[in-house]
GUVOKOL-190188 format. One record per residue (C-alpha): residue number from 0; x, y, z. Coordinates in steps of 0.2 Angstrom, whole numbers, plus 5000, padded with zeros to 4 digits. Layout:
<atoms>
  num    xx    yy    zz
  NUM     X     Y     Z
...
</atoms>
This chain:
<atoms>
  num    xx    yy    zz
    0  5140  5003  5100
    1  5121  5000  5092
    2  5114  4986  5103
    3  5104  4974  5093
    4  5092  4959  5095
    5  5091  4944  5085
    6  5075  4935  5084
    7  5074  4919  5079
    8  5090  4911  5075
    9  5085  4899  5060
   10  5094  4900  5042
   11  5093  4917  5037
   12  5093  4922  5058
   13  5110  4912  5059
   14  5118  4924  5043
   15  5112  4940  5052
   16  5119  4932  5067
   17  5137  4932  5060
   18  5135  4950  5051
   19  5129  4955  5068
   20  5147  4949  5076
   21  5157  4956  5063
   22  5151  4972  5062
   23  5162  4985  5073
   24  5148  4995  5078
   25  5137  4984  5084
   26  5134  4972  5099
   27  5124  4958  5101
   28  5108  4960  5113
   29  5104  4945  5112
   30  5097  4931  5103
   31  5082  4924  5105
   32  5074  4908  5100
   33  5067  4893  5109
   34  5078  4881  5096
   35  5095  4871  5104
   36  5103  4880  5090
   37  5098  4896  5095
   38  5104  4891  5112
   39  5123  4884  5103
   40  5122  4901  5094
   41  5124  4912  5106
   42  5135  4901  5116
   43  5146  4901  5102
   44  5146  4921  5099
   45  5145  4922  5120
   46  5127  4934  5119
   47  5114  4932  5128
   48  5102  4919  5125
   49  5081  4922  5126
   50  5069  4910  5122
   51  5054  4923  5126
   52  5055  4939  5115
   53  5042  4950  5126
   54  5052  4944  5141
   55  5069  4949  5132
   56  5063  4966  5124
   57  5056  4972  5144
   58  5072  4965  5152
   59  5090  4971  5140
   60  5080  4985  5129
   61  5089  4983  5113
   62  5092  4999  5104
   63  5087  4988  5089
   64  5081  4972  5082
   65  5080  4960  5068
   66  5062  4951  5065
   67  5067  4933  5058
   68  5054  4923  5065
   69  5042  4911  5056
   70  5031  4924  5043
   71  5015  4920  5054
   72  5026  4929  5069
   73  5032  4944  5059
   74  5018  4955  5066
   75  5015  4953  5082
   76  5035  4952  5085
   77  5039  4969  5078
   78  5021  4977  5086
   79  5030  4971  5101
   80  5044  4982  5095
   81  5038  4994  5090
   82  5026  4997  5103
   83  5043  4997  5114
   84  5050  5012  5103
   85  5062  4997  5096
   86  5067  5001  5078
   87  5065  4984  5069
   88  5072  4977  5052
   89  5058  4962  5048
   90  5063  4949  5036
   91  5054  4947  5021
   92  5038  4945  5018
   93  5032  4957  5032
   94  5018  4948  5036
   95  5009  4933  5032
   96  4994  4943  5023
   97  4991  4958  5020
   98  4979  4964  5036
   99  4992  4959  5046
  100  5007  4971  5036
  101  4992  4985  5040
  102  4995  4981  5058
  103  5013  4984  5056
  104  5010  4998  5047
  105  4997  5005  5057
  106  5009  5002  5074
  107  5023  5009  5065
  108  5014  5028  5064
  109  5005  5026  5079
  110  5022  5026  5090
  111  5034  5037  5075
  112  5045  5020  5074
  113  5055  5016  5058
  114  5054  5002  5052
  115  5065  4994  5039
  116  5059  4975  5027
  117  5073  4965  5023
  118  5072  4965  5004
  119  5090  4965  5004
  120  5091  4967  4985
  121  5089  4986  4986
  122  5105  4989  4993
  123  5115  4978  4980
  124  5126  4989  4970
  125  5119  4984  4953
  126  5103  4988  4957
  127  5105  5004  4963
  128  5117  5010  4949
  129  5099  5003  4938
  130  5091  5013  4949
  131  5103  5028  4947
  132  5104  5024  4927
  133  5083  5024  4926
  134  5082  5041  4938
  135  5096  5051  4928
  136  5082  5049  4912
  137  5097  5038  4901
  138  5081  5026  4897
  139  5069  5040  4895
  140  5052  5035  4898
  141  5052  5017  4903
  142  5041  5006  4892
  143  5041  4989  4895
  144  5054  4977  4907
  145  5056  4956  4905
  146  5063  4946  4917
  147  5067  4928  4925
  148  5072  4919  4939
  149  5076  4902  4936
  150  5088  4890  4946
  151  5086  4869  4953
  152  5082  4869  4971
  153  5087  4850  4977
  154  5076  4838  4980
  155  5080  4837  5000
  156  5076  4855  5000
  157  5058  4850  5000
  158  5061  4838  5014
  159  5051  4849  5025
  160  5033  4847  5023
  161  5028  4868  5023
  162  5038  4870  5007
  163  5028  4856  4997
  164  5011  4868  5004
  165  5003  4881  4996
  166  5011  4896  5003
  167  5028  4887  5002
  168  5032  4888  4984
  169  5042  4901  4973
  170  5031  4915  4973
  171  5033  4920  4992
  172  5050  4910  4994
  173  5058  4920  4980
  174  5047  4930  4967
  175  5044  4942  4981
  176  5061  4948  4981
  177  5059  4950  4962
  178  5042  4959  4963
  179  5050  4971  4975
  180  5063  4974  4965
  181  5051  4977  4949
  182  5042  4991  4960
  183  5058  4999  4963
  184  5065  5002  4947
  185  5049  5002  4938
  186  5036  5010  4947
  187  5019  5004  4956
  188  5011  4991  4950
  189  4992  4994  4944
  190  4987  4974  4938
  191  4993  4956  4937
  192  4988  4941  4926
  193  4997  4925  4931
  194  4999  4906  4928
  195  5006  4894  4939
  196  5010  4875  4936
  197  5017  4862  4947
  198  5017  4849  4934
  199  5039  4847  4938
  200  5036  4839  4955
  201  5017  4837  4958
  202  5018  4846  4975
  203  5003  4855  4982
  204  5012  4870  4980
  205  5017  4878  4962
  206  5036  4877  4957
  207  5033  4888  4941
  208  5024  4906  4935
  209  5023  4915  4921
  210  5018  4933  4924
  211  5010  4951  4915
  212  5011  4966  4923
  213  5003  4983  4920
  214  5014  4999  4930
  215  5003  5013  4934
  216  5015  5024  4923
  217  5008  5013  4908
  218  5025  5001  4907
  219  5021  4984  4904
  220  5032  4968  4909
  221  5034  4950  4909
  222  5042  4938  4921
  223  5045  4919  4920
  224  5051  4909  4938
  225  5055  4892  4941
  226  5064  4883  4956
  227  5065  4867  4944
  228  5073  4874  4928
  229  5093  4874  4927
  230  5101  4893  4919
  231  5110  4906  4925
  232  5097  4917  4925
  233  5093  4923  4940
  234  5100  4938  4951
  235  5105  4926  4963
  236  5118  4923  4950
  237  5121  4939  4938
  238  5124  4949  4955
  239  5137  4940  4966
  240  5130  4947  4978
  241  5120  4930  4984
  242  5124  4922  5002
  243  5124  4905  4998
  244  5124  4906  4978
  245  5140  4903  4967
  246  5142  4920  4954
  247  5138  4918  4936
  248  5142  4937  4928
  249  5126  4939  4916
  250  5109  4948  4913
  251  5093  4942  4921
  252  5082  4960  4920
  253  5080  4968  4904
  254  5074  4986  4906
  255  5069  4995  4893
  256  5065  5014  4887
  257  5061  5027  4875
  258  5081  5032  4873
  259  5088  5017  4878
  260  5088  5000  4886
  261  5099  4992  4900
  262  5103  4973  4905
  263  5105  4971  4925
  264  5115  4963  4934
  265  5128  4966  4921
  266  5122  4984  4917
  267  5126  4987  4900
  268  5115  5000  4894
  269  5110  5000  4874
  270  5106  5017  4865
  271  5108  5025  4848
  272  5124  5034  4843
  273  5116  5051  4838
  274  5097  5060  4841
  275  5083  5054  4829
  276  5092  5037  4824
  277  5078  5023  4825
  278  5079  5003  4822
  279  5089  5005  4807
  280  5105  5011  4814
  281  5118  5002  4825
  282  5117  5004  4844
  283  5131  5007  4855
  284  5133  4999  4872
  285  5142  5007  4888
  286  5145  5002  4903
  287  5133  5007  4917
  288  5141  4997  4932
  289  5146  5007  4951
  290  5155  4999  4964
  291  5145  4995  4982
  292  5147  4987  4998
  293  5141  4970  4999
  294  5122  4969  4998
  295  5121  4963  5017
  296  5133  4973  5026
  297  5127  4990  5015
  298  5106  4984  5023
  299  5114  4982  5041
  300  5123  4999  5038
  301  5106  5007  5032
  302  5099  4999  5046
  303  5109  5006  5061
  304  5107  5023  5052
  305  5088  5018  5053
  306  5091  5014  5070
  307  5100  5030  5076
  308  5085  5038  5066
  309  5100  5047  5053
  310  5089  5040  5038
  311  5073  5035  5035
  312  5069  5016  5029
  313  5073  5010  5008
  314  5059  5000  5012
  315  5048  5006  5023
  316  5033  4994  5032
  317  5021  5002  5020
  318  5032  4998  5004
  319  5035  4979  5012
  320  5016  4979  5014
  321  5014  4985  4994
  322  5025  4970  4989
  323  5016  4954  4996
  324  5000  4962  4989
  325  5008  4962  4973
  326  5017  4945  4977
  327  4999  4938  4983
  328  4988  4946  4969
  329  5002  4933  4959
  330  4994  4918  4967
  331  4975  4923  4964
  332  4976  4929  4947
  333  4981  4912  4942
  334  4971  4903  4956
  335  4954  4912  4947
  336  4961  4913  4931
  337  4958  4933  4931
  338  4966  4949  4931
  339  4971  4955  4949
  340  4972  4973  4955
  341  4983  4981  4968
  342  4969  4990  4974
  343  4959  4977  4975
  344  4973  4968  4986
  345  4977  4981  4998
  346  4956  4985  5001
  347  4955  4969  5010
  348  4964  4977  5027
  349  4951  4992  5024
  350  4968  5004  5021
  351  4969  5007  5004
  352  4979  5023  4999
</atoms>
């Protein structure tokens, strides 16, 4: 059994938490939060409960742990870790700015411990088959991607006052999964333009973005997100693969090439019938689709393979770090009204690659 630590037991902690107990090769640590509810939780699923994590790493030595805590916790949380030789999966966003991902970064090579960022969307079975679809050259080179993510979040959902704050909004909430996601299939992100409007509500925080993108390989993309817009286009949705989202089978990414174009989550890839046909003849489409485990239990089975050091992290610290500069770099260009570089993102910490 792969002993593993929870830490912090809040919405997303609680869903690990019941994976956690589910799966047959693993056991429970320990959670720890300072909560009541952490406290019912691991009454509930009889673990131990911690409300100190230094305290709790020193006394059980998990084999492994998940970093769950607020975002300004992340880093000193999984130093902590890692500083203990404790493999740690962190939630997204690593960190809450850049410098301190370089710290995570930086501890994580310092002490050879893997570390592994929940953007869970990497193991979800359509994005992988994309992935697959993209790497096996069907699209050829890829030339330009658009995509949206655009759902109603209540009105008590803003109940707590952080999410009406700058900081708090769609960008690092959810974009960031989306920008991940973008690196991954697409390639590394050289520059951002963005606008951001919080005209729906009139909160502090924005609530809408409209984005342009230039991929170091020269691809070019757009991407439109709102958490006040009503559709079924988001991957939320078009994947099933959402924990607290019903499924609405569709597109929401559309990728396209040189040879070819493909529609994710629905994966239906679009190309000519014969070589050296052009926009005057028909395409044909096929079916690009693979079956996968569940997104959540195929990242906690790539986790514990982490863990026992059998495979290296899908998304390493310094590939969680990438996407909240990118995810950040969002936020500026439209705050200054500019085009924003990576580069210029990741100098701040004084590490760029």
């Amino acid at each position: 059994m792969t002993r593993i630590a929870l830490l912090g037991a809040g919405l997303i902690g609680r869903e690990h938490a019941e994976l956690l107990a589910s799966h047959p090769e693993v056991e429970i640590a320990a959670v720890c939060d300072p909560s009541p509810e952490a406290a019912s939780l691991a009454e509930r699923l009889s673990v131990p409960h911690r409300t100190d994590y230094l305290a709790m790493l020193d006394e059980i030595r998990p084999d492994g742990a998940i970093v769950a805590l607020p975002n300004q916790l992340h880093a000193p949380a999984a130093i902590a870790c890692i500083e203990r030789g404790v493999a740690c999966l962190i939630e997204k966003p690593i960190a809450e700015s850049v410098g301190a991902a370089a710290q995570i970064c930086a501890a994580a090579e310092r002490y050879d411990v893997p570390v592994l960022v929940g953007h869970q969307r990497r193991h979800s079975p359509d994005i992988r088959a994309a992935k697959q679809a993209i790497e096996s050259g069907a699209l050829g080179r890829l030339v330009g991607v658009n995509g949206m993510t655009m759902f109603d979040k209540p009105t008590d959902y803003f109940n707590m006052e952080w999410r009406r704050k700058a900081g708090g909004g769609v960008l690092l909430i959810n974009l960031i999964h989306d920008i991940d996601v973008l690196r991954y299939l697409v390639g590394e992100i050289e520059s951002i333009r963005a606008f951001t409007s919080n005209a729906q509500r009139g909160f502090e925080v924005e609530d809408t973005a409209s984005i342009s993108i230039r991929f170091v390989n020269g691809a070019l993309g757009t991407f439109l997100i709102s958490d006040n817009a009503v559709s079924p286009w988001a991957w939320e949705y078009t994947s099933g693969q959402a924990l607290y989202h019903p499924a609405q089978p569709g597109p929401s990414l559309f990728l396209a090439g040189s040879k070819a174009a493909l529609s994710v989550s629905d994966l239906y890839l679009w190309r000519h019938a014969n070589e050296g046909e052009h926009w005057q003849h028909p395409l044909v489409r096929e079916y690009r689709g693979a079956p996968g485990l569940p997104t959540y239990l195929a990242q906690l089975n790539h986790f514990l393979a982490v863990i026992r050091r059998e495979e290296q992290p899908l998304i390493s610290a310094r590939d969680g770090r990438a996407t909240l500069a990118a995810t950040l770099a969002v936020a500026r260009a439209a705050r200054e009204d500019r085009t924003v570089t990576l580069s210029e993102m990741l100098e701040e910490d004084g590490t760029e690659e």
